[in-house]
RODO-2510 file (C-alpha; in nm, 4 decimals, decimal comma):
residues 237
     n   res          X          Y          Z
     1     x     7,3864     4,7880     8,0077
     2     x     7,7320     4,6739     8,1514
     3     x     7,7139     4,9600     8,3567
     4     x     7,4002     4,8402     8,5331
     5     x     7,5313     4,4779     8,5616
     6     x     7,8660     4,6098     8,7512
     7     x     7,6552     4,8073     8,9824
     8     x     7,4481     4,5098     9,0891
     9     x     7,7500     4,2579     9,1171
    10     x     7,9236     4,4957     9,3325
    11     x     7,6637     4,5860     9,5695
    12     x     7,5603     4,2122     9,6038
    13     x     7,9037     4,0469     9,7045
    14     x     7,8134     4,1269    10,0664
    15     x     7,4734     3,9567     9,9939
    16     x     7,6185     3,6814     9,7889
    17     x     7,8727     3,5730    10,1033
    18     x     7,6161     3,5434    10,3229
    19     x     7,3999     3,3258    10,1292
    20     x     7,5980     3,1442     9,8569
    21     x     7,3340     2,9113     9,7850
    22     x     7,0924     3,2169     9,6744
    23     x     6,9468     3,2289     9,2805
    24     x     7,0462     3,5306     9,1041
    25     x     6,8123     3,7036     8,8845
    26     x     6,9783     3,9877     8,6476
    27     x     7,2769     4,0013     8,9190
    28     x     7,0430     4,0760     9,2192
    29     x     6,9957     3,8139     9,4829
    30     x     6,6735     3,6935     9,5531
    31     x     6,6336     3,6235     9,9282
    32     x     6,8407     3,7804    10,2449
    33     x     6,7945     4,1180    10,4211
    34     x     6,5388     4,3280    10,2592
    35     x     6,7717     4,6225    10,3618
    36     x     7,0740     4,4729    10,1890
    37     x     6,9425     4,4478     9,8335
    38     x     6,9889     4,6999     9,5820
    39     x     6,7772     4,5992     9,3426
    40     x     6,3880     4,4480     9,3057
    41     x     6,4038     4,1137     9,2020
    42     x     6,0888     4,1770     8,9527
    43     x     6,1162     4,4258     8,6338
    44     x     5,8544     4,7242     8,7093
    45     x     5,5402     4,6517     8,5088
    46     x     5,3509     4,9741     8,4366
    47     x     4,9452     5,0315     8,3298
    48     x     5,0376     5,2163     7,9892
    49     x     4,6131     5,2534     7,9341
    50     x     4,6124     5,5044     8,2400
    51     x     4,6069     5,8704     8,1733
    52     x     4,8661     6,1129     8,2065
    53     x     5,2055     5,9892     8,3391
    54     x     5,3686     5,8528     8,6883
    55     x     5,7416     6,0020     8,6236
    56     x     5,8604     6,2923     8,6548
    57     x     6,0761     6,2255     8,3908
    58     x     5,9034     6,0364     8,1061
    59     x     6,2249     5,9491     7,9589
    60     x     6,5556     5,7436     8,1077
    61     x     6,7856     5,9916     8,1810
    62     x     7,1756     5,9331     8,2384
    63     x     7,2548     5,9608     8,6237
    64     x     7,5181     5,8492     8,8714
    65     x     7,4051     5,5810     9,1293
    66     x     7,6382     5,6760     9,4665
    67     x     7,7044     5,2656     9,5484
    68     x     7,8865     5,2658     9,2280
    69     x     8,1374     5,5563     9,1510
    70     x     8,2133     5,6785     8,8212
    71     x     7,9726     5,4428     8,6458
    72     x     7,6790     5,6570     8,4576
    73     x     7,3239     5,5116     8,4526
    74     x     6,9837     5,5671     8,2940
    75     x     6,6866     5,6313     8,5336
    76     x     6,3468     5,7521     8,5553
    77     x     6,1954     5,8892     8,8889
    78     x     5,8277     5,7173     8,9596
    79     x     5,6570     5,9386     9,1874
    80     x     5,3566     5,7853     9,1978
    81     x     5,5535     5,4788     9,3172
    82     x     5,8028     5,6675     9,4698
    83     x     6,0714     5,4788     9,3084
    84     x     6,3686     5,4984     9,1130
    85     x     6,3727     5,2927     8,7740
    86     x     6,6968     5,1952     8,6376
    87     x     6,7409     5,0863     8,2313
    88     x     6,8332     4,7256     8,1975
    89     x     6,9931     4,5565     7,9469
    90     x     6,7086     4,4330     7,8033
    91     x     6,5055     4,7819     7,8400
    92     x     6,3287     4,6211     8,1725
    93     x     6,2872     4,8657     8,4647
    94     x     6,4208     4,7526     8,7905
    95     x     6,3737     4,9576     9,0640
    96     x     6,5927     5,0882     9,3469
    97     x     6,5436     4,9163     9,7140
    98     x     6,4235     5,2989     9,8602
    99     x     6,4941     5,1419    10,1952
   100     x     6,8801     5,1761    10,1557
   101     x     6,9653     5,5066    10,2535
   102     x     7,3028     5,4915    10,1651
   103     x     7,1821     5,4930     9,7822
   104     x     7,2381     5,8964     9,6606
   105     x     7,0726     5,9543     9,2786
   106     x     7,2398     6,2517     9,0700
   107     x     7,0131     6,3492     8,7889
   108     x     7,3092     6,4648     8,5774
   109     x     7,1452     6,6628     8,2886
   110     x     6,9523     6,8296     8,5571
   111     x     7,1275     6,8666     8,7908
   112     x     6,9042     6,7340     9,0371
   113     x     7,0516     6,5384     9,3716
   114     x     6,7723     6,2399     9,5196
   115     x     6,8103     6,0509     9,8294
   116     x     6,6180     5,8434    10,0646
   117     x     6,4979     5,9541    10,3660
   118     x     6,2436     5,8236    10,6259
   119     x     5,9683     6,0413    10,6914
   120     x     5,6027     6,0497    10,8427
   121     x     5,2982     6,0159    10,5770
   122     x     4,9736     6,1989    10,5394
   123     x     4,8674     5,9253    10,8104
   124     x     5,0821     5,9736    11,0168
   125     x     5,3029     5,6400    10,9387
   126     x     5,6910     5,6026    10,9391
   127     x     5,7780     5,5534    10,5803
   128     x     6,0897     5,5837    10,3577
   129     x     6,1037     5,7750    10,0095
   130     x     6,2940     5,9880     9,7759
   131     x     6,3609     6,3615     9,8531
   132     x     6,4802     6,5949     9,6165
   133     x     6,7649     6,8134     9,7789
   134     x     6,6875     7,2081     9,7670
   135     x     6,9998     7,2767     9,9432
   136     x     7,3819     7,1980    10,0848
   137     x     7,3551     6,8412    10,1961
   138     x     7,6328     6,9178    10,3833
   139     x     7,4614     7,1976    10,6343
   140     x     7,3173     7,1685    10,9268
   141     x     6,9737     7,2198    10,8325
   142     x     6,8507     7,1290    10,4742
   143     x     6,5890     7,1515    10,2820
   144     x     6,4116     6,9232    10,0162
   145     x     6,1043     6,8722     9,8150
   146     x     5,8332     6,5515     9,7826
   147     x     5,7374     6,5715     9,3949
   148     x     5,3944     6,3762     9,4128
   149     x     5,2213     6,2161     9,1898
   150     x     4,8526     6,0315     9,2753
   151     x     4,6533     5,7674     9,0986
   152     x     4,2910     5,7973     9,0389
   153     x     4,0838     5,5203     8,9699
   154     x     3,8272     5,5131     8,7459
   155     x     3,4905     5,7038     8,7835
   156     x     3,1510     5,5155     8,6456
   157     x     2,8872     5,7454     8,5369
   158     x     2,5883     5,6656     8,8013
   159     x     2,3221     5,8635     8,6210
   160     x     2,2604     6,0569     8,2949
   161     x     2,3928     6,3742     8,4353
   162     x     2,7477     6,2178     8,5369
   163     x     3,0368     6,2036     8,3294
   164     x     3,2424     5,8773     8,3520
   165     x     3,5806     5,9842     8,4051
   166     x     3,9174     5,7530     8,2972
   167     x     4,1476     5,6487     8,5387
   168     x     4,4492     5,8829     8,5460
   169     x     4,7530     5,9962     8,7221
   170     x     4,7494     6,3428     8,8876
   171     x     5,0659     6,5484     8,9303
   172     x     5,0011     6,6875     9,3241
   173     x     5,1730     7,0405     9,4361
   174     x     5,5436     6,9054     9,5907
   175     x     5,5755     6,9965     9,9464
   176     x     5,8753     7,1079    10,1289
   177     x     6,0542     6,9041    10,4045
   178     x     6,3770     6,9810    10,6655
   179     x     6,5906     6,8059    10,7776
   180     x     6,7290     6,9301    11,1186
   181     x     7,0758     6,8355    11,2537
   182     x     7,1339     6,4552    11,3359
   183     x     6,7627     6,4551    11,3269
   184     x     6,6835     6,1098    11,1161
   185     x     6,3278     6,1857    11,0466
   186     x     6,2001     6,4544    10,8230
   187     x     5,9587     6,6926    10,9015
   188     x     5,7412     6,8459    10,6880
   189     x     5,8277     7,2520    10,6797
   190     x     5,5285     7,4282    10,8419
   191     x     5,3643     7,6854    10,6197
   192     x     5,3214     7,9659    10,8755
   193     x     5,6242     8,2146    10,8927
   194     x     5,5884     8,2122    11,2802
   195     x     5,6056     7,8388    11,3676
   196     x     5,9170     7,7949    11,1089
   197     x     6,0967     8,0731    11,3378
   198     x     6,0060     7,8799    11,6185
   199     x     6,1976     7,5550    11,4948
   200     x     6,5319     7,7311    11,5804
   201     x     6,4692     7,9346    11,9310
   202     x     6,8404     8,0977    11,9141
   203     x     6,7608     8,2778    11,6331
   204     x     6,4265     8,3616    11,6790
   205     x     6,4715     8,7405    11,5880
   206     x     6,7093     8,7492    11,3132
   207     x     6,5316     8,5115    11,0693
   208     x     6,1540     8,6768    11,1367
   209     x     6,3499     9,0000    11,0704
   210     x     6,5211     8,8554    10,7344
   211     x     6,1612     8,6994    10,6385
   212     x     6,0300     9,0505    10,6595
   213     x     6,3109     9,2386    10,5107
   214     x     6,3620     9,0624    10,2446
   215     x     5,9297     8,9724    10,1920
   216     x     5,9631     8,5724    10,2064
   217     x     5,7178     8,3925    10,1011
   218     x     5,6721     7,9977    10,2457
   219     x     5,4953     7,9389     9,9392
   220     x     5,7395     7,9994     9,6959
   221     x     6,0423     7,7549     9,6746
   222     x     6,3039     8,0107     9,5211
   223     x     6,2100     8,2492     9,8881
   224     x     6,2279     7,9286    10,1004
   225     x     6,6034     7,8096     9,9526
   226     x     6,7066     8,1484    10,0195
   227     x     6,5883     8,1437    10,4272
   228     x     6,7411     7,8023    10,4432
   229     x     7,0664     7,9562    10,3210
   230     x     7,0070     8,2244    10,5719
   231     x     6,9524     8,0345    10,8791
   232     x     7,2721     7,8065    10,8210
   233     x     7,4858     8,1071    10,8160
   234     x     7,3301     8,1721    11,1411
   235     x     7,4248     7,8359    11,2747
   236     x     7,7715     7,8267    11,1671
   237     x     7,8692     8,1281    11,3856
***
């Protein structure tokens, strides 16, 4: 796709500069800042005898890449990978350096806004990955959503009453992030009504009177979009 070439010949010239003597593979410079690349060097190479599916999207949908304006692209959202695929020209995957956060994903079709953020794991770690926006990227507090997807090996049968089991991907309930002010790191939104309330101390009263009001649930991502939008009228007065 010319589309995909522009995208990587513009993003690279910064790259390019500072080492002219690099290779090129399909546009993308091999070697320099890990943060500075745009693209993997290496076409994605998927297990297609695994169960079930890693994307949330099976199919490459057209999207619009934010580093290259006006240009429409074909991508695919890996969540077990937590990466974005982009459509080459010769129907290779490439994926997305997730560790640019400058790099915004609009899911045209649906209508569906990624973008990286850094965040801490299950473990506890610092990482970086793709969060789908819930609300106004523009307010002061926003909310998005981790879609998850897990990979289970294979299970052997170890006697005659077990059942081997192929391995297979596992689509994982999403879970629900915010984003608060300048605040760089996400947070993972608490499920308890009471501790949310307590993330903004001003309004304390107002927003555990609106939960009950209007019967919020923390559970339910329609009720949670609607608090959001809530609170950031709050904060705007």
């Amino acid at each position: 796709m010319k589309t995909l070439n522009i995208l990587l010949l513009a993003l690279i010239l910064p790259v390019i500069s500072a080492f002219p003597q690099q290779e090129l593979i399909g546009g993308q410079s091999i070697g320099g800042n890990r943060v500075n690349l745009l693209i993997d060097v290496s076409p994605v190479v998927m297990n297609e005898s695994v169960e079930g599916s890693p994307y949330i999207n099976e199919k490459f949908l057209p999207a619009t890449i934010s580093a290259s304006e006006g240009d429409i692209f074909y991508v695919r959202y890996n969540a077990m990978s937590d990466i974005f695929e982009v459509k080459g020209d010769n129907n290779k995957a490439y994926a997305l350096n997730r560790y640019r956060r400058d790099i915004v994903v609009e899911m045209v079709h649906l209508k569906k806004t990624y973008q990286v953020f850094g965040y801490y794991d299950d473990k506890q770690n610092e990482n970086f990955g793709y969060f789908l926006h819930l609300s106004n990227s523009t307010s002061k507090t926003i909310l998005l959503k981790k879609e998850r997807i897990i990979f289970i090996d294979e299970q052997k049968a170890t006697s005659g009453y077990d059942t081997a089991k192929s391995a297979r991907y596992k689509r994982l309930n999403d879970k629900f992030y915010i984003k608060l002010g300048d605040e760089k790191i996400l947070s993972e939104l608490p499920s308890n009504k009471k501790t949310i309330v307590k993330l903004f101390p001003e309004h304390q009263e107002s927003i555990l009177k609106y939960i009950k009001e209007n019967r919020i649930k923390t559970s339910k991502e329609k009720d949670l979009i609607q608090l959001i939008g809530y609170i950031n009228t709050l904060q705007i007065k």
